[in-house]
One Martini backbone bead per residue (centre of mass of N, CA, C, O) as a GRO file, in nm:
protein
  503
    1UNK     BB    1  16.184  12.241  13.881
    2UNK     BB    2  15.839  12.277  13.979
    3UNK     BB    3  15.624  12.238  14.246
    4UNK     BB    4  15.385  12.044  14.451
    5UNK     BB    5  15.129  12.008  14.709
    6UNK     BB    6  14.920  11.751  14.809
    7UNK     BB    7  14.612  11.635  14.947
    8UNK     BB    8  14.462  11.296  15.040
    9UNK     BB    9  14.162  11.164  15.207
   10UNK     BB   10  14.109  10.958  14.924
   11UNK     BB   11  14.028  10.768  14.674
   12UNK     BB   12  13.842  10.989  14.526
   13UNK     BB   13  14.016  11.210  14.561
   14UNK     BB   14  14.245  11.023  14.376
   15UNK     BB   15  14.068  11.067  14.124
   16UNK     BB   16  13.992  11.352  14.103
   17UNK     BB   17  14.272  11.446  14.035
   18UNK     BB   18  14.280  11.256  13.784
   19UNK     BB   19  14.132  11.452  13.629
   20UNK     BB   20  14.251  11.745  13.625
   21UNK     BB   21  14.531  11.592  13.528
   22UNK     BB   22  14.377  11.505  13.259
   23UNK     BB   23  14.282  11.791  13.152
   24UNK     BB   24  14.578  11.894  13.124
   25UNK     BB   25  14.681  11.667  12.877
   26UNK     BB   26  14.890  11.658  12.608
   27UNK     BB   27  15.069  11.579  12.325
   28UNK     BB   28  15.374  11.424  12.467
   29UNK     BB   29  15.318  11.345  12.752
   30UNK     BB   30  15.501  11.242  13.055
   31UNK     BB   31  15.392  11.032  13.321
   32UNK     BB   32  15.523  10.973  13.651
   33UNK     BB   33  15.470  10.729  13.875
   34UNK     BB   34  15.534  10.734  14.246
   35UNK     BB   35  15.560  10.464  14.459
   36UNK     BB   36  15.435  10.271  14.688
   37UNK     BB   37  15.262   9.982  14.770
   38UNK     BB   38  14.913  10.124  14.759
   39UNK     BB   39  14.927  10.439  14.729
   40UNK     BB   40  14.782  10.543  14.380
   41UNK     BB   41  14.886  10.466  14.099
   42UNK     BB   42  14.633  10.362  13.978
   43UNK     BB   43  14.389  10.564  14.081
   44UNK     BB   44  14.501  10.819  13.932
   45UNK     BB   45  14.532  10.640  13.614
   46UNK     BB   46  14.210  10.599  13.628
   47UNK     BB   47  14.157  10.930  13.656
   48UNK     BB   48  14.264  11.023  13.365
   49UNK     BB   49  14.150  10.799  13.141
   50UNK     BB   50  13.837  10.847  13.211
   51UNK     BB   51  13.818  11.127  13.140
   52UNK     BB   52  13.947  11.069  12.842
   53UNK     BB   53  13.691  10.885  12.794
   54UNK     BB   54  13.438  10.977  12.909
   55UNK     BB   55  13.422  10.781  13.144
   56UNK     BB   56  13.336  10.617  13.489
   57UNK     BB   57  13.335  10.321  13.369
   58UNK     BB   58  13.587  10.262  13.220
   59UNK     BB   59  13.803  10.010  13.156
   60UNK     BB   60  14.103   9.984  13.378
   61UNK     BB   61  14.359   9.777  13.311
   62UNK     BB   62  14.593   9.660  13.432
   63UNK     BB   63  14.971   9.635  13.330
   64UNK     BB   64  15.130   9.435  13.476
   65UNK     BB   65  15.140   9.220  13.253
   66UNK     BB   66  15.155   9.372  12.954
   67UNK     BB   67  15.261   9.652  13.082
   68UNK     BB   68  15.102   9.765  12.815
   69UNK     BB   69  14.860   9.993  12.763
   70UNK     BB   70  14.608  10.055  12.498
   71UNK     BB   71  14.419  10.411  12.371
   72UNK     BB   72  14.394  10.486  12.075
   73UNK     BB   73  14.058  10.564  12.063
   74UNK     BB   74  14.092  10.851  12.217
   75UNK     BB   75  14.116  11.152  12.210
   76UNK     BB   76  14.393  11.082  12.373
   77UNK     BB   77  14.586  10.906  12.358
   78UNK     BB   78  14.668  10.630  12.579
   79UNK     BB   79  14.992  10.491  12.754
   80UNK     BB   80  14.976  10.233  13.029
   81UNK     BB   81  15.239  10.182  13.235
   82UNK     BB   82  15.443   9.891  13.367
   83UNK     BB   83  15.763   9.851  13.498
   84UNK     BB   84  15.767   9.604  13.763
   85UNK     BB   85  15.890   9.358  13.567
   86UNK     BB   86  16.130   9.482  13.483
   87UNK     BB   87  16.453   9.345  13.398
   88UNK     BB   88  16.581   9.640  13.240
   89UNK     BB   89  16.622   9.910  13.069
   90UNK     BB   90  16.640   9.795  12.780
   91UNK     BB   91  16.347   9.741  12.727
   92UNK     BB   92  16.226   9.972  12.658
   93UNK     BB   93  16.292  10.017  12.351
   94UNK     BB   94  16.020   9.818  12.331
   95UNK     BB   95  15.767  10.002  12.394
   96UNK     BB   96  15.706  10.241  12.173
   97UNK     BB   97  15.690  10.553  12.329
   98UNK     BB   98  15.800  10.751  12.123
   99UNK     BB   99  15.567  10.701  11.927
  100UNK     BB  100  15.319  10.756  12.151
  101UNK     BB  101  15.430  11.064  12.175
  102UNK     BB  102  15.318  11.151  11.898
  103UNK     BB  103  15.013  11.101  11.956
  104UNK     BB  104  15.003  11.131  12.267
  105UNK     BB  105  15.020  10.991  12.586
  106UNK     BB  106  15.250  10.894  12.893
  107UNK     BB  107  15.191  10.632  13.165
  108UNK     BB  108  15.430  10.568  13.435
  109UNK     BB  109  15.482  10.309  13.608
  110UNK     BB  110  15.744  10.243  13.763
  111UNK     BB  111  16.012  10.415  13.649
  112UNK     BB  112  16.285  10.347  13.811
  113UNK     BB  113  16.305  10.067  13.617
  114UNK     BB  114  16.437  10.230  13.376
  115UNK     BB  115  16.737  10.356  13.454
  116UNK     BB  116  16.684  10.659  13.250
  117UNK     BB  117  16.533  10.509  12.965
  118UNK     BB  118  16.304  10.744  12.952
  119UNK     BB  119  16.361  10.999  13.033
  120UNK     BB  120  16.211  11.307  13.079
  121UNK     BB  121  15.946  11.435  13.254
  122UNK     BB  122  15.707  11.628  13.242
  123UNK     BB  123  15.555  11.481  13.424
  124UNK     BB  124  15.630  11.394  13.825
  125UNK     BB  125  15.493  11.167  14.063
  126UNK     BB  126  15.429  11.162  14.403
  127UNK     BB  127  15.332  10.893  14.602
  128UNK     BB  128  15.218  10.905  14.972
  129UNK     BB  129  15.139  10.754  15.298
  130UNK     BB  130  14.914  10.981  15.517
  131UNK     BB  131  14.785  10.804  15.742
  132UNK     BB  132  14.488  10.773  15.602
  133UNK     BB  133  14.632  10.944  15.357
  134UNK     BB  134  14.754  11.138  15.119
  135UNK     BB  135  15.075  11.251  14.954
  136UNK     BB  136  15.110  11.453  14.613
  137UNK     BB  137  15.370  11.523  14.441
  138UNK     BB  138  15.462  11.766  14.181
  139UNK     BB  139  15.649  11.800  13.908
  140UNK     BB  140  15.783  11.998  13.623
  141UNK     BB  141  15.756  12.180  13.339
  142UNK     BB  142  15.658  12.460  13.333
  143UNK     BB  143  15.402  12.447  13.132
  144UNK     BB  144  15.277  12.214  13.259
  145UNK     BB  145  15.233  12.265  13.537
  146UNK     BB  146  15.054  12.539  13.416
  147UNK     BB  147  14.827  12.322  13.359
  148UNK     BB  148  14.770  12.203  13.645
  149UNK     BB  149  14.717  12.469  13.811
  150UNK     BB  150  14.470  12.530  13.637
  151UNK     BB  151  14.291  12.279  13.681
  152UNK     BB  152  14.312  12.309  14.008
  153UNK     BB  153  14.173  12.590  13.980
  154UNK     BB  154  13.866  12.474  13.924
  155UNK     BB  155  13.834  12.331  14.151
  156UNK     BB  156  13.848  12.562  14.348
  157UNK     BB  157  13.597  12.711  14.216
  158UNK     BB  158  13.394  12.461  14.232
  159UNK     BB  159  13.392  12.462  14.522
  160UNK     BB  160  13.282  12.794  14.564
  161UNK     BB  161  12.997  12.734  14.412
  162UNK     BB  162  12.933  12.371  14.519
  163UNK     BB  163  13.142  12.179  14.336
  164UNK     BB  164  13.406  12.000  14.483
  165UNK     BB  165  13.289  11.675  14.332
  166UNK     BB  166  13.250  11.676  14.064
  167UNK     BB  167  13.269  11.605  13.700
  168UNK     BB  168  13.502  11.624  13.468
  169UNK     BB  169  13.449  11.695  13.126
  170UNK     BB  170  13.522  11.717  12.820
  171UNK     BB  171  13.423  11.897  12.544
  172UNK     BB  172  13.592  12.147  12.414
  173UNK     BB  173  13.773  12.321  12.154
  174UNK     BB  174  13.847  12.567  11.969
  175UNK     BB  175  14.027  12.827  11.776
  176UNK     BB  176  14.058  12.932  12.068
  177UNK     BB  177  14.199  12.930  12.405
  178UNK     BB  178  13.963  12.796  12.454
  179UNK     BB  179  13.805  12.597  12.704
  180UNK     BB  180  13.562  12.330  12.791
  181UNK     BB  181  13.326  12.173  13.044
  182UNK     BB  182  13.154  11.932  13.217
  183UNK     BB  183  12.932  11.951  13.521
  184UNK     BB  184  12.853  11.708  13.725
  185UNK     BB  185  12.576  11.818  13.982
  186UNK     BB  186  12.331  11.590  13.978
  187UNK     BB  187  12.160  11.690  13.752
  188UNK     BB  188  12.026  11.645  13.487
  189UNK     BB  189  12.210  11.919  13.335
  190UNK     BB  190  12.528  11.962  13.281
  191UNK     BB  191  12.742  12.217  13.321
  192UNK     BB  192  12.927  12.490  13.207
  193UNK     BB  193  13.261  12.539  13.154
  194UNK     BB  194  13.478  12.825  13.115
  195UNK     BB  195  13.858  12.838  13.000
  196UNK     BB  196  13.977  13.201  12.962
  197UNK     BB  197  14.254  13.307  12.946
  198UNK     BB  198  14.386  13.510  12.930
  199UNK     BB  199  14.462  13.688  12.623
  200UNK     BB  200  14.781  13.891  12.476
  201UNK     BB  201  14.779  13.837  12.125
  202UNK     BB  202  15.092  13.852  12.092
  203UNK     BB  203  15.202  14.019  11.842
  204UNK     BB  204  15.330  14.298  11.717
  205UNK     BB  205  15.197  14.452  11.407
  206UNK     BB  206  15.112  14.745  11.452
  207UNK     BB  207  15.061  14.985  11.611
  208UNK     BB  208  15.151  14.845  11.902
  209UNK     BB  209  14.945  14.595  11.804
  210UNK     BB  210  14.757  14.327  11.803
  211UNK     BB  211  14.550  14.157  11.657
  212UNK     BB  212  14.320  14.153  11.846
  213UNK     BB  213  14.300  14.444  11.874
  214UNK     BB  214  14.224  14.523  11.583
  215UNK     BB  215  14.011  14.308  11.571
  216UNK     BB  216  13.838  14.279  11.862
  217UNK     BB  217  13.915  14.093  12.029
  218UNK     BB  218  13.866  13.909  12.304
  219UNK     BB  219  14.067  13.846  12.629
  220UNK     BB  220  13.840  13.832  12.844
  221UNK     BB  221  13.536  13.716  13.031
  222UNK     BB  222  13.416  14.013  12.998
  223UNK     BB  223  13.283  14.018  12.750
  224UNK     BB  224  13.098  13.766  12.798
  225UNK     BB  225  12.918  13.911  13.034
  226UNK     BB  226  12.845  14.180  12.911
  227UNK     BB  227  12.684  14.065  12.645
  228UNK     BB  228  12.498  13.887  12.812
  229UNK     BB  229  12.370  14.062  12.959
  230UNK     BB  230  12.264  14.243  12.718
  231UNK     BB  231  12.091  14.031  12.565
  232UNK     BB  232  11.887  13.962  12.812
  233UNK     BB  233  11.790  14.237  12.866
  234UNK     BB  234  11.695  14.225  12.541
  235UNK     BB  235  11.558  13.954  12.481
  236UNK     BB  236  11.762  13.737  12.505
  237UNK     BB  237  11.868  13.355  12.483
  238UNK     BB  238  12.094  13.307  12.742
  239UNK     BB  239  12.294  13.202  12.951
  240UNK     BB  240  12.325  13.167  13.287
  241UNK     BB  241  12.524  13.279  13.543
  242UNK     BB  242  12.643  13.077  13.815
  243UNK     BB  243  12.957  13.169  13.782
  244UNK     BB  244  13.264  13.372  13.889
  245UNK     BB  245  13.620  13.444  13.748
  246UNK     BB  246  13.760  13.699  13.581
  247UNK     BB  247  14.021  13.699  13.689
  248UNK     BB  248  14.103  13.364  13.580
  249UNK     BB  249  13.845  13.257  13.350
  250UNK     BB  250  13.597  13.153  13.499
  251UNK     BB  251  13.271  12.995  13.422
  252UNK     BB  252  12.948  12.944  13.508
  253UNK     BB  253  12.682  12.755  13.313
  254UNK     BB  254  12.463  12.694  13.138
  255UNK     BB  255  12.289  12.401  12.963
  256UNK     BB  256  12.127  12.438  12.652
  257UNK     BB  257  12.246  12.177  12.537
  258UNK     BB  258  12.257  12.002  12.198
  259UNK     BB  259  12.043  12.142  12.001
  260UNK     BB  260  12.027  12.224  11.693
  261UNK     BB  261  12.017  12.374  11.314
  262UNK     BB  262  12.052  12.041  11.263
  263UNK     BB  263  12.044  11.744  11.150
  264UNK     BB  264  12.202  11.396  11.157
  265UNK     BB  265  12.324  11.502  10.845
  266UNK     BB  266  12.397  11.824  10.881
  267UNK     BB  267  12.147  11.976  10.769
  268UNK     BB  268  11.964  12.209  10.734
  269UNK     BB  269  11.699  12.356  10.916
  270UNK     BB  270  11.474  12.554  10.775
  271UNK     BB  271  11.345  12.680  11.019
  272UNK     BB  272  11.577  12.733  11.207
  273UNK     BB  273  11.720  12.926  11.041
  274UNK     BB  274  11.457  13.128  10.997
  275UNK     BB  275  11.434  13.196  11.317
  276UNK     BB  276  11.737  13.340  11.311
  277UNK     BB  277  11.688  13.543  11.086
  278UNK     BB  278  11.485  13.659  11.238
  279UNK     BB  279  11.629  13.745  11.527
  280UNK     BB  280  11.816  13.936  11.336
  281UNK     BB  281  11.565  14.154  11.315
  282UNK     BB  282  11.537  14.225  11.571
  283UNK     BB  283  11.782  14.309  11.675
  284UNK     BB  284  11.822  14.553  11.450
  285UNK     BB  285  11.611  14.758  11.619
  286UNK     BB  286  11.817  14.803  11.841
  287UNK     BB  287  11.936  15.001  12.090
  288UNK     BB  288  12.290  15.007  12.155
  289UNK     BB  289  12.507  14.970  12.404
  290UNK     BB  290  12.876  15.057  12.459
  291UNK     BB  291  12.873  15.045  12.772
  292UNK     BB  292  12.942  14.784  13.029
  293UNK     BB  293  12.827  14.695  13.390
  294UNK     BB  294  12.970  14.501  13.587
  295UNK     BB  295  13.100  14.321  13.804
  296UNK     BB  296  13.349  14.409  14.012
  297UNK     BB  297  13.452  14.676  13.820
  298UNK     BB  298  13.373  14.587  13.560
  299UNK     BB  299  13.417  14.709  13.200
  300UNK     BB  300  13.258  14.739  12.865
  301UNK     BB  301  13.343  14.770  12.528
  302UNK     BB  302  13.209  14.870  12.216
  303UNK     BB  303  13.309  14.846  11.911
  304UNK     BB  304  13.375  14.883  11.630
  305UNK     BB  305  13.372  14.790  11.258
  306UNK     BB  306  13.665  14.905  11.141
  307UNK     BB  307  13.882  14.907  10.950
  308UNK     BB  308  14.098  14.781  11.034
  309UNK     BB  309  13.895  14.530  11.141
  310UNK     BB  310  13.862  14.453  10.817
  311UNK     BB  311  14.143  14.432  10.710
  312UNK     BB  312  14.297  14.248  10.911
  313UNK     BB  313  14.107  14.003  10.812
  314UNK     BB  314  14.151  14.007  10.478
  315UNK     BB  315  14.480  13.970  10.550
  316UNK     BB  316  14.453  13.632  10.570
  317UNK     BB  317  14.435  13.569  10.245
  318UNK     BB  318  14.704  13.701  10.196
  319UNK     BB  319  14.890  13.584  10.369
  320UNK     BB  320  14.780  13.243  10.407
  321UNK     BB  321  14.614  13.173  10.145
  322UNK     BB  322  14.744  13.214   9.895
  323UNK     BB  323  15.014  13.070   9.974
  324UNK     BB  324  14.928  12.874   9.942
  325UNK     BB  325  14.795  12.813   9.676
  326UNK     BB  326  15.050  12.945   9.516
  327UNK     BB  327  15.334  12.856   9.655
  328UNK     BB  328  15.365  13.211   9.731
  329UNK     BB  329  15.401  13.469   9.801
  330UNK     BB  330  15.319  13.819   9.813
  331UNK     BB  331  15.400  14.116   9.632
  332UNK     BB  332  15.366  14.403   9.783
  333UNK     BB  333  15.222  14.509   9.533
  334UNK     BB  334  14.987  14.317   9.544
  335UNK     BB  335  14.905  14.381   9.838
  336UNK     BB  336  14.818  14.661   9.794
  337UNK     BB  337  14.607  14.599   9.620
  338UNK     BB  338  14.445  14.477   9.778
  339UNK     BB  339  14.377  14.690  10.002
  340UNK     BB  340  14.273  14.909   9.799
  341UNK     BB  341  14.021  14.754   9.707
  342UNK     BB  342  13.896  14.741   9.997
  343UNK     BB  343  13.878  15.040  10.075
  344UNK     BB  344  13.658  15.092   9.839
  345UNK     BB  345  13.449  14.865   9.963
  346UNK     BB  346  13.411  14.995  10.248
  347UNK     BB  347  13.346  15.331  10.177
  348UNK     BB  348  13.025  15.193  10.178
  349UNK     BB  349  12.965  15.139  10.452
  350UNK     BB  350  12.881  15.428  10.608
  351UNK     BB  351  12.560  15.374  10.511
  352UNK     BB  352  12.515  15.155  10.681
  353UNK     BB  353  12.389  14.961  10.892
  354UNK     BB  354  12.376  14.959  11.278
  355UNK     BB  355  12.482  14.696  11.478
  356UNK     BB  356  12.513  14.396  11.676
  357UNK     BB  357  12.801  14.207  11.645
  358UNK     BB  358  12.851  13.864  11.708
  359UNK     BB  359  13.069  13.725  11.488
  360UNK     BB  360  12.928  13.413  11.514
  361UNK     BB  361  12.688  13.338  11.322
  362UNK     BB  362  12.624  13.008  11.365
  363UNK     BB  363  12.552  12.663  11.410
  364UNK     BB  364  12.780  12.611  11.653
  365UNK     BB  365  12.583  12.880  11.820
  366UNK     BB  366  12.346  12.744  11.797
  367UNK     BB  367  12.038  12.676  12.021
  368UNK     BB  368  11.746  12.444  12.008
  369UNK     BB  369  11.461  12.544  12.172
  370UNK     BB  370  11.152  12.367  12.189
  371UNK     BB  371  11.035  12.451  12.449
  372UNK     BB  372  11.008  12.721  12.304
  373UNK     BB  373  10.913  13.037  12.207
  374UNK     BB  374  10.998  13.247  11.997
  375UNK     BB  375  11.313  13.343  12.039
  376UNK     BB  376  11.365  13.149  12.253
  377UNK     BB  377  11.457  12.921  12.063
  378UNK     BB  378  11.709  13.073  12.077
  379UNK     BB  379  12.043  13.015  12.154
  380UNK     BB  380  12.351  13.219  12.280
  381UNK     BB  381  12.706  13.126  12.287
  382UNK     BB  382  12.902  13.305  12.074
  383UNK     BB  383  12.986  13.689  12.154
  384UNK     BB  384  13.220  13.804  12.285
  385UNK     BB  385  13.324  13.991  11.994
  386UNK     BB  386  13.142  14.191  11.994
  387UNK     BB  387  13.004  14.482  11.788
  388UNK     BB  388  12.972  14.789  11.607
  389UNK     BB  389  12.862  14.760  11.290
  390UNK     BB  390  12.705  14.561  11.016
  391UNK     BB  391  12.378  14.391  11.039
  392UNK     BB  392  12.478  14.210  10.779
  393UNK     BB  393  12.714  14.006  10.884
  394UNK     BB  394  12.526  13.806  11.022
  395UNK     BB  395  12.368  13.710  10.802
  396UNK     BB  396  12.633  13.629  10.631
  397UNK     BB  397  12.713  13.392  10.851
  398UNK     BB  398  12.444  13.219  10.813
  399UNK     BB  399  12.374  13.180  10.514
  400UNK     BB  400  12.725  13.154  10.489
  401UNK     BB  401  12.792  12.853  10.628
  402UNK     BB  402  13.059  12.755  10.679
  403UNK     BB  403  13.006  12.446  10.759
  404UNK     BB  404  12.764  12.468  10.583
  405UNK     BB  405  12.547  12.438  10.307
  406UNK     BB  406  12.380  12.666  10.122
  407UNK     BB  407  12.155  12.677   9.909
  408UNK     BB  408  12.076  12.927   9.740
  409UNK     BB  409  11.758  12.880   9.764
  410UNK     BB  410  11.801  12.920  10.076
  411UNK     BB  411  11.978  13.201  10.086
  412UNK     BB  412  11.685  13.354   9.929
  413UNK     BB  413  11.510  13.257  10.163
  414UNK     BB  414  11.639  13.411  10.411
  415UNK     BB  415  11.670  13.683  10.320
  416UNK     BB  416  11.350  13.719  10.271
  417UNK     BB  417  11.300  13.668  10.612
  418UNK     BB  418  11.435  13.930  10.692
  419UNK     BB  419  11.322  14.131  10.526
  420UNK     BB  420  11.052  14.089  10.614
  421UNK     BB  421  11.041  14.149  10.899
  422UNK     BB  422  11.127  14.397  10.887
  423UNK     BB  423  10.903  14.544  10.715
  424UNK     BB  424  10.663  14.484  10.956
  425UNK     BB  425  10.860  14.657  11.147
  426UNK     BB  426  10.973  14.867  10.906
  427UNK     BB  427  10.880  15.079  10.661
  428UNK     BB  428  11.222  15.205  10.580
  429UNK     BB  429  11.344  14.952  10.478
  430UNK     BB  430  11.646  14.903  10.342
  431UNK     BB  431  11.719  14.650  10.055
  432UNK     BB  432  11.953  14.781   9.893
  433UNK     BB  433  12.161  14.841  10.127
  434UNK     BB  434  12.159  14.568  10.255
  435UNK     BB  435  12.289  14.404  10.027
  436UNK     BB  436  12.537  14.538   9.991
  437UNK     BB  437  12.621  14.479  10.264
  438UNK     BB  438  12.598  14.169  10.263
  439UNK     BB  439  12.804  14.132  10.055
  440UNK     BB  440  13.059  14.261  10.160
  441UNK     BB  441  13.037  14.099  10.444
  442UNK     BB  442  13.023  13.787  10.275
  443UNK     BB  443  13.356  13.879  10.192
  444UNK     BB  444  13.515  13.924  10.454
  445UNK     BB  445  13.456  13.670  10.587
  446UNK     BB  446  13.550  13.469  10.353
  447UNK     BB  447  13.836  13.576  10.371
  448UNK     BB  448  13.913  13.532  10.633
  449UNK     BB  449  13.820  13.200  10.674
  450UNK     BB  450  14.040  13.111  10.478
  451UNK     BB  451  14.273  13.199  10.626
  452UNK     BB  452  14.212  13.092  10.925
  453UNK     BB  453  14.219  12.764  10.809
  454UNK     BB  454  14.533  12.784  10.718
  455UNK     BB  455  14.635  12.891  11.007
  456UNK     BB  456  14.533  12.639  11.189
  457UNK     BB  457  14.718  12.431  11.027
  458UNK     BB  458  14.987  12.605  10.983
  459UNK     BB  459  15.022  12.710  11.329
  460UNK     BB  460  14.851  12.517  11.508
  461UNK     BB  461  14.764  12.188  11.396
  462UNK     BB  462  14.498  12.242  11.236
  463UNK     BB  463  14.303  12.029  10.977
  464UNK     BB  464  13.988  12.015  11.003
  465UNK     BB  465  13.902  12.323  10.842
  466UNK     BB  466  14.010  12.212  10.537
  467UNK     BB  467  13.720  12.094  10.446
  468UNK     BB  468  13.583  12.410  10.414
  469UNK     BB  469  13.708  12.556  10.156
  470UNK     BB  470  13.555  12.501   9.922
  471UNK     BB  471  13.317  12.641   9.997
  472UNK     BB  472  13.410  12.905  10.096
  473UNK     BB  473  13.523  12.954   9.775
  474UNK     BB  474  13.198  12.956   9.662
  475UNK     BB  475  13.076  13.231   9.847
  476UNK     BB  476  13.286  13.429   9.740
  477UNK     BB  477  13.249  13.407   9.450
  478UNK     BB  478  12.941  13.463   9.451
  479UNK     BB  479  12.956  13.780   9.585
  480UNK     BB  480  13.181  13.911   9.374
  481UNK     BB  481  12.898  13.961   9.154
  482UNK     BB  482  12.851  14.233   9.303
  483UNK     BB  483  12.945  14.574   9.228
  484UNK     BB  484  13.067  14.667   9.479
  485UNK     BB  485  13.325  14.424   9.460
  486UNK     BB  486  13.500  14.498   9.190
  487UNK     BB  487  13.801  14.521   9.280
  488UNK     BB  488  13.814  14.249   9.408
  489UNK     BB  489  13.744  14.077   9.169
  490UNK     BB  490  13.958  14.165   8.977
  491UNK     BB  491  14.217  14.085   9.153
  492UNK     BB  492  14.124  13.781   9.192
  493UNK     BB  493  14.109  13.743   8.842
  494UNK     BB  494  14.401  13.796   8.838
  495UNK     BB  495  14.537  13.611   9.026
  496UNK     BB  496  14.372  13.319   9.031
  497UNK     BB  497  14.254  13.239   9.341
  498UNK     BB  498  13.968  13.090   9.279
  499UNK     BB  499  14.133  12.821   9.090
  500UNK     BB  500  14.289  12.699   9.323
  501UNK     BB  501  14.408  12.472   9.469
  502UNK     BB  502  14.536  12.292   9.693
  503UNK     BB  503  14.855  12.227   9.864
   0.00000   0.00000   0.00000
């Protein structure tokens, strides 16, 4: 085990400190805590349950007269434990542990006295009294450990920025490695900390590259300040950001706020679609630079979104998506056609307009300023993948929302409202070529996302995707009636891969 040590000048500090190490921990861990009566062992499991709680006024009993308190209603379920009436290591076994650490974590006080039938902790801490305040050694598995010592280190950052006593808030995870939180610095609206650690992208695929590489996902925060930088230039309304450390990958942003351009029953409100859908009219009017260079000597490059990245996303579909549905791989040959049926309908794209592809254009990341007019009203906050493109990609990433139902009616009225927009302000836009393009774009997207949504249910272990896969099989087989993408859907009406239910 590496272990690490901290001082710790205050009881407030040492609630601080559980936060820190609340935002580090995962499913599975047992942390153990050990010191003399005083030392700060239940301030600090009280600092670490409220952050998962998100809540500072949240009350934590003292579990020493029940052992054990249980939270499984917290985002992560936890489980703490006070051992110290414990009469014989025999009792552990009776206290549910192993259950508890399938669902959740568990927090255990006066470890020793469970004689070693606790087994190894992931993470085992150590409070001592110094002097008028204390000091805390840390021990742990390696992965665990550099759980916490990334956390720790947002803490220096925020220290940094000038908010080193803030508290800090679980925001959300999305589908890649990035992780949010809220800091609140005693303002109306706490900020937001972006915490995307280098993503190194996995195993190499093809061609020495990895899937990251091939599709141009971005793999540090260097490319969400370059494109924000952009974005902004061009009078497009995003976050300012108010600290980075590129190098470590943590930014601090503004906090546009949480109204989307959704209702409260989650459908969605057709003025702000259609707000949006103007948004990337006016976008797509403009010639956009592809090299950006931003503060202390980084630069940033904007990608074509050629071949290769537009194959490699859709061959999620046939890799990840077919075989669930299907309950086998597909053979070889099979792969070829599915490839091949591709090929041919990406080499329309050639003649299509190119613009910027913010790449995940839709509900979860457009962000309602009522209190702004024209395009202010439109916050947006992930596009760190952005590329240059077919400027049809975001419409039909909006248009055709994953997460969200778009009937028909509403998709012929937003599309309706893009074309207007171009053509008042450029009467030469081809709403045929753009038409064709939307098709194609669709298609690959909603290929891609299908695949998607079964790879982070079977190898992330997210399964709440899989919710979404009825609408988006019925957004491509919708889409894959325009002519252009003859060859993809003859393909998949032989394989009758869109009549397939989950397996």
């Amino acid at each position: 085990m590496t272990s690490l040590t901290i001082q710790l000048a205050t009881a407030e500090d040492t609630e601080r400190l559980g936060q820190d190490i609340g935002l580090a921990l995962v499913k599975g861990d047992l942390v153990t805590l050990s010191g003399d009566l005083g030392a700060g062992k239940s301030t600090l499991a009280r600092g670490m349950i409220r952050t998962i709680a998100n809540d500072s006024a949240y009350e934590v009993p003292s579990p020493t007269f029940t052992i054990v308190q249980s939270y499984s209603e917290l985002r992560l379920p936890i489980s703490h434990v006070d051992l110290y009436r414990l009469s014989s290591g025999e009792e552990v076994d009776e206290l549910g542990l192993d259950e508890a650490l399938e669902d959740g974590a568990v927090l255990v006080e006066w470890p020793e006295r469970a004689n070693g039938a606790l087994g190894e902790p992931t993470i085992h801490i150590v409070l001592f009294n110094d002097g008028d305040g204390r000091k805390v050694e840390i021990e742990g598995e390696s992965a665990a450990l550099a759980r916490v010592q990334r956390s720790l280190a947002i803490r220096t950052f925020l220290g940094r920025a000038g908010y080193a006593t803030a508290d800090r808030r679980y925001l959300l995870g999305d589908a890649s490695a990035r992780g949010y939180e809220t800091i609140d610095t005693g303002c109306v609206r706490p900020l937001i900390l972006m915490n995307s650690p280098y993503n190194p992208g996995g195993p190499i695929l093809r061609d020495g590259k990895t899937y990251m590489q091939i599709a141009h996902l971005s793999q540090s925060v260097t490319a969400f300040v370059a494109v924000n930088q952009l974005l902004r230039s061009n009078g497009f309304y995003v976050p300012q950001i108010m600290s980075d450390d590129l190098d470590n990958g943590f930014l601090l942003l503004e906090n546009l706020g949480n109204e989307g351009i959704l209702d409260t029953d989650g459908a969605p409100i057709v003025e702000r679609y259609e707000a949006s859908v103007r948004l990337l009219a006016r976008m797509h009017e403009r010639s956009w630079a592809r090299d950006i260079e931003i503060a202390k000597n980084h630069t940033h490059h904007l990608h074509d979104f050629d071949r290769d990245a537009l194959m490699i996303e859709v061959e999620l579909l046939s890799d990840w998506y077919v075989p669930r549905m299907s309950g086998k791989p597909l053979a070889a040959q099979q792969k070829a056609e599915y490839v091949d049926a591709w090929d041919v309908v990406f080499s329309q794209l050639k003649k299509s307009e190119k613009s910027l592809v913010q790449r995940d254009f839709h509900s979860p990341n457009i962000l309602w300023r009522g209190e702004a007019t024209g395009i202010d009203r439109i916050g947006l906050i992930d596009f760190q993948d952005a590329m240059i493109g077919p400027s049809a990609y975001d419409v039909a990433s909006l248009v055709l929302d994953a997460r969200v139902t778009i009937e028909p009616s509403l998709q012929k009225q937003l599309l309706q409202a893009y074309i207007d927009e171009r053509r008042s302000r450029d009467k030469s836009f081809n709403e045929i070529a753009f038409l064709e393009a939307f098709a194609i774009m669709a298609a690959q997207r909603n290929a891609k996302i299908l695949g998607i949504f079964v790879r982070l249910d079977e190898r992330d272990g997210k399964p709440y995707y899989l919710q979404h896969l009825p609408r988006i099989q019925s957004y491509l087989a919708g889409v894959l009636d325009h002519p252009s993408l003859a060859p993809v859907r003859e393909w998949c009406e032989k394989m009758g891969i869109l009549s397939l239910e989950l397996q």
